[in-house]
C-alpha positions in Angstrom: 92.0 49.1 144.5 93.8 51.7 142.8 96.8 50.7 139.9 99.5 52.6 139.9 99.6 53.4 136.1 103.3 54.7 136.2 105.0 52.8 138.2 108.5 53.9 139.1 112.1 52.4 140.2 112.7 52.1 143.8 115.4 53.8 145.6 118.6 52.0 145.7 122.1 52.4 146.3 124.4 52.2 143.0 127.8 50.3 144.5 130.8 50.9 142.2 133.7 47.7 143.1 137.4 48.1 141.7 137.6 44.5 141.4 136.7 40.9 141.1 137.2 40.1 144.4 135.8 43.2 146.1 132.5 42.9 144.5 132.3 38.8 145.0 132.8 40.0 148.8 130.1 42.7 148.5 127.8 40.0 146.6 128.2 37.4 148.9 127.7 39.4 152.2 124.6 41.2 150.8 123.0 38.3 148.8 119.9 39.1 150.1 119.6 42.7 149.0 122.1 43.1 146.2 122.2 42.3 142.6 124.9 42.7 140.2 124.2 45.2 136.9 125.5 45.0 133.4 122.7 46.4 130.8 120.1 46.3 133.2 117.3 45.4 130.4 115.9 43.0 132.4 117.0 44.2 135.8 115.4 47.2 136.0 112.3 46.0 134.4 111.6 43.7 137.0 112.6 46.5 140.1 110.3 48.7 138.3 107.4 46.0 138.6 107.8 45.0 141.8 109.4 41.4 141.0 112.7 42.1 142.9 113.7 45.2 145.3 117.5 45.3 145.4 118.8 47.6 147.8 122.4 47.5 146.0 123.0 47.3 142.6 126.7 46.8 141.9 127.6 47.6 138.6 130.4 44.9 137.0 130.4 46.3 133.7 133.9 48.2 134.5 136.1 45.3 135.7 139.0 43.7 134.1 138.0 41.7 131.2 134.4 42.4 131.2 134.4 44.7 127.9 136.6 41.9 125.8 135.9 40.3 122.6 138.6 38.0 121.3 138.8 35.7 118.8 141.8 32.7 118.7 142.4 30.9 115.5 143.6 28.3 117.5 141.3 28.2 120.6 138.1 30.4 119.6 136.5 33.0 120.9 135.7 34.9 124.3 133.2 37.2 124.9 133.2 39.6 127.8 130.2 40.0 130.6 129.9 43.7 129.4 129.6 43.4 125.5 126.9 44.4 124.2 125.0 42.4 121.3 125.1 44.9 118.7 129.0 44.9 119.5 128.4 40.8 119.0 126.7 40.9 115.7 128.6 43.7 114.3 132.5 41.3 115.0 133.7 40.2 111.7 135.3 37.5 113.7 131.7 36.2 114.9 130.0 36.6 111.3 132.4 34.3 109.5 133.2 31.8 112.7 129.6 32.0 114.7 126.8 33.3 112.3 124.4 31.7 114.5 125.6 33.8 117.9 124.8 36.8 115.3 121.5 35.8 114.2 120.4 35.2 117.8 121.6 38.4 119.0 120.0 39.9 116.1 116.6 38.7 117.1 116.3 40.2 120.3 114.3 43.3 120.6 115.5 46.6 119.1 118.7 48.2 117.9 118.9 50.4 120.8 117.8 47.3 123.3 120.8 45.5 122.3 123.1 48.8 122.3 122.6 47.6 126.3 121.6 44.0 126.3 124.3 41.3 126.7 124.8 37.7 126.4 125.6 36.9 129.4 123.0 39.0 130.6 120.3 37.1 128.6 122.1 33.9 130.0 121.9 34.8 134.0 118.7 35.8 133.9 118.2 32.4 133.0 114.2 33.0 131.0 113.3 29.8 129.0 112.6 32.3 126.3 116.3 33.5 126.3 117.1 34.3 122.4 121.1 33.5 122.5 120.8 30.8 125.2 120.1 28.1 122.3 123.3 29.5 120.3 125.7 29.7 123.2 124.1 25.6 124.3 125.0 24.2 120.7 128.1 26.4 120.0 129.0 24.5 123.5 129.5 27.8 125.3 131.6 27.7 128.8 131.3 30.2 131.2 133.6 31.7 133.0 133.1 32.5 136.7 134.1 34.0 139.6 133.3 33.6 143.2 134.6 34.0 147.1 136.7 30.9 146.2 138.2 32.0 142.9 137.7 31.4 139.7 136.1 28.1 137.9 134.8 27.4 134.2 130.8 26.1 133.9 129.6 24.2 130.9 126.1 25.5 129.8 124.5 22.1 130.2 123.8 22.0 133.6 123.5 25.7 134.4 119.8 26.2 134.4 117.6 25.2 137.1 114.5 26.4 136.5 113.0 30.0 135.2 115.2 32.7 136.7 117.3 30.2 138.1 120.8 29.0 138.2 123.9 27.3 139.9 125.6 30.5 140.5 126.1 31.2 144.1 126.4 33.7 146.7 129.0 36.1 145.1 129.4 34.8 141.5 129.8 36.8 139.4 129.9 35.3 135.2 132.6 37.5 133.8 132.5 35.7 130.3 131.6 33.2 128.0 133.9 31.4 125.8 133.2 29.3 122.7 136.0 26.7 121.1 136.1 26.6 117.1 132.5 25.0 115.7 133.2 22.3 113.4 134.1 23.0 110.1 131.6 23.6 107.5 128.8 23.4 109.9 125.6 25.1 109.1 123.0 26.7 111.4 119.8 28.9 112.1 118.0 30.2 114.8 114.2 30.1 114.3 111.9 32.1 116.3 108.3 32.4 116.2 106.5 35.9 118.0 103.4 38.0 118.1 104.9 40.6 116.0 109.0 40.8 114.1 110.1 42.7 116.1 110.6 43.5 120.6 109.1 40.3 121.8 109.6 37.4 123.4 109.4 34.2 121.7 106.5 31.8 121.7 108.8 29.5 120.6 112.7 29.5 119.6 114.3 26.8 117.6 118.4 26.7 117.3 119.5 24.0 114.8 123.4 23.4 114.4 124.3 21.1 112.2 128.1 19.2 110.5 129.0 16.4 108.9 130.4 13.9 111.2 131.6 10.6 109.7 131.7 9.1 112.8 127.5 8.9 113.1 125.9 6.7 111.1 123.7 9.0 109.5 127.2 10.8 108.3 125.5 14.0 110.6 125.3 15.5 113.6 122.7 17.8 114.4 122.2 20.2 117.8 118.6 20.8 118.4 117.9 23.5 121.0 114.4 24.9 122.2 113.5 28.3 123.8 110.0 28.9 125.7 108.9 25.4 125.8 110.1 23.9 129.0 111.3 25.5 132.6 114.4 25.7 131.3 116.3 25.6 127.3 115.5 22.2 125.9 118.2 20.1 124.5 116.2 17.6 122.3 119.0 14.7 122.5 116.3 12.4 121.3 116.2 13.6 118.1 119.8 14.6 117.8 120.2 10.8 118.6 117.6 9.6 116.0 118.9 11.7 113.1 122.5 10.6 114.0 121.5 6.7 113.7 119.0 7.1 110.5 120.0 8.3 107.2 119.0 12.1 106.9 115.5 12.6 104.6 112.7 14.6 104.3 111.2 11.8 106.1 113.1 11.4 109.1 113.9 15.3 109.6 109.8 14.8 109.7 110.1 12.2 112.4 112.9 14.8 114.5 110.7 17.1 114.6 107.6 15.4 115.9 110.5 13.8 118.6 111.3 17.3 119.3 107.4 18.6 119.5 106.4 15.0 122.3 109.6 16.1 124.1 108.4 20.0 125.1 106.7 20.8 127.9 105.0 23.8 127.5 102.6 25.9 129.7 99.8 28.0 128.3 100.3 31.7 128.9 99.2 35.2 127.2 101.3 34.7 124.4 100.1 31.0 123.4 98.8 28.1 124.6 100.3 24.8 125.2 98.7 22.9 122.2 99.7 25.6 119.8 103.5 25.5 120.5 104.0 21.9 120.9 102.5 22.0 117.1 105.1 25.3 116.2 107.6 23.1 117.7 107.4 20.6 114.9 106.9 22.9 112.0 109.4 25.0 113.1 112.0 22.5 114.1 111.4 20.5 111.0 112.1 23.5 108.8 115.1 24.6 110.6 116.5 21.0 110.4 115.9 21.5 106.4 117.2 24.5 106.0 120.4 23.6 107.4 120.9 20.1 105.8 120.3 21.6 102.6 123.3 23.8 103.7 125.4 20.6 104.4 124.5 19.4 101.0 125.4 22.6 99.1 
């Protein structure tokens, strides 16, 4: 058998729409052969390999709305489909309201990667290894959607159904993501463990979010997210629940993170094996929960 060694894209047409509702129509009537296009980081990579073959690719990037960043004192902030991530990290709005959307955006690939890359890009394509997913989950992210039946808002929760899939439907199309104000004072870090600092995927992700809530007994409330451990991002309520109901210590950040490490389910692969990141789950999670309590205690 002879490998093709330089492998190429295959022809396609490029499909320009004016607006939202012209290119839902397009999308919905060729959902078999079209895909919409924003950076294409991911899109072409996989068209290039073989893994999907498009005839269409509409690009979105230009519609109303898309290329928006806007932060609300009052109601937060919205990001547009078509931002890119170095436009993200580089908001002063974002680094003093949503360090942790920074940080996350900052950890993907390379400069020039993310002069293309996009959020919502990184969300659709829906990878368990998704380096902004766990940001966007605990910063209780809602998308904002449009389809052949209008518009609707999504909550992040119940978006993923598995790798490379989601809820959307035939003609969605996300146009952005918007985030209400994080509680006040809250602390946070994005954790990520790969075979080299820089351009690859995670063999495991860890986002911690944490504030003080008075309401909880433990006078916390922690968000613990996980990326590349499951068929879709991991929301460890178990130990969010345990460190809400037991005074926060070395000891029972200990006991999260051993919670967090029984409740991942990952699959070996080339970049790890199972056993390995159920144990970088623990040490990882364990020093992301300490980093950011010691925050809360500042």
């Amino acid at each position: 058998m002879v490998k093709n060694t330089h492998p190429t894209l295959p022809e396609f047409d490029y499909v320009k729409p004016v607006t939202l509702f012209e290119t839902s129509q397009f999308l919905f009537t060729h959902s078999n052969d079209s895909s919409p296009f924003l950076g294409g980081t991911d899109l072409f990579i996989r068209m290039r390999d073989g893994v999907i073959k498009p005839h269409y690719l509409v690009d979105i990037k230009h519609l109303a709305g898309m290329d928006k960043l806007d932060f609300d004192p009052q109601k937060g902030l919205t990001i547009g489909a078509a931002v890119n991530m170095n436009r993200v990290i580089n908001s002063p709005d974002v680094q003093e309201h949503y360090p942790l959307l920074a940080d996350a955006c900052k950890s993907v690939a390379s400069y020039q990667l993310r002069n293309r890359a996009t959020i919502i890009g990184n969300i659709c394509n829906a990878s368990p290894a998704g380096d902004t997913i766990g940001a966007c989950i605990a910063l209780d992210g809602v998308l904002h959607i449009h389809g052949i039946a209008g518009s609707r808002f999504e909550s992040l929760s119940d978006f993923f159904l598995g790798p490379g899939k989601t809820n959307l439907k035939p003609g969605d199309i996300v146009t952005a993501i918007s985030f209400p104000l994080p509680p006040q004072g809250h602390a946070s870090t994005y954790v990520k463990l790969g075979r080299n600092k820089l351009s690859d995927l995670s063999i495991v992700g860890v986002t911690v979010l944490g504030n003080i809530d008075t309401k909880k007994q433990s006078g916390f409330r922690f968000r613990v997210i996980l990326a590349s451990v499951a068929p879709v991002p991991l929301i460890v309520t178990q130990a969010e629940t345990y460190l809400s109901s037991h005074e926060v210590n070395q000891e029972t950040i200990h006991q999260a993170a051993c919670i967090a490490s029984e409740a991942s389910h990952p699959i070996n692969d080339v970049r790890g094996s199972a056993r390995y990141r159920r144990e970088m789950v623990r040490n990882l999670t364990e020093n992301a929960l300490i980093k950011v309590w010691k925050k809360l205690n500042q």
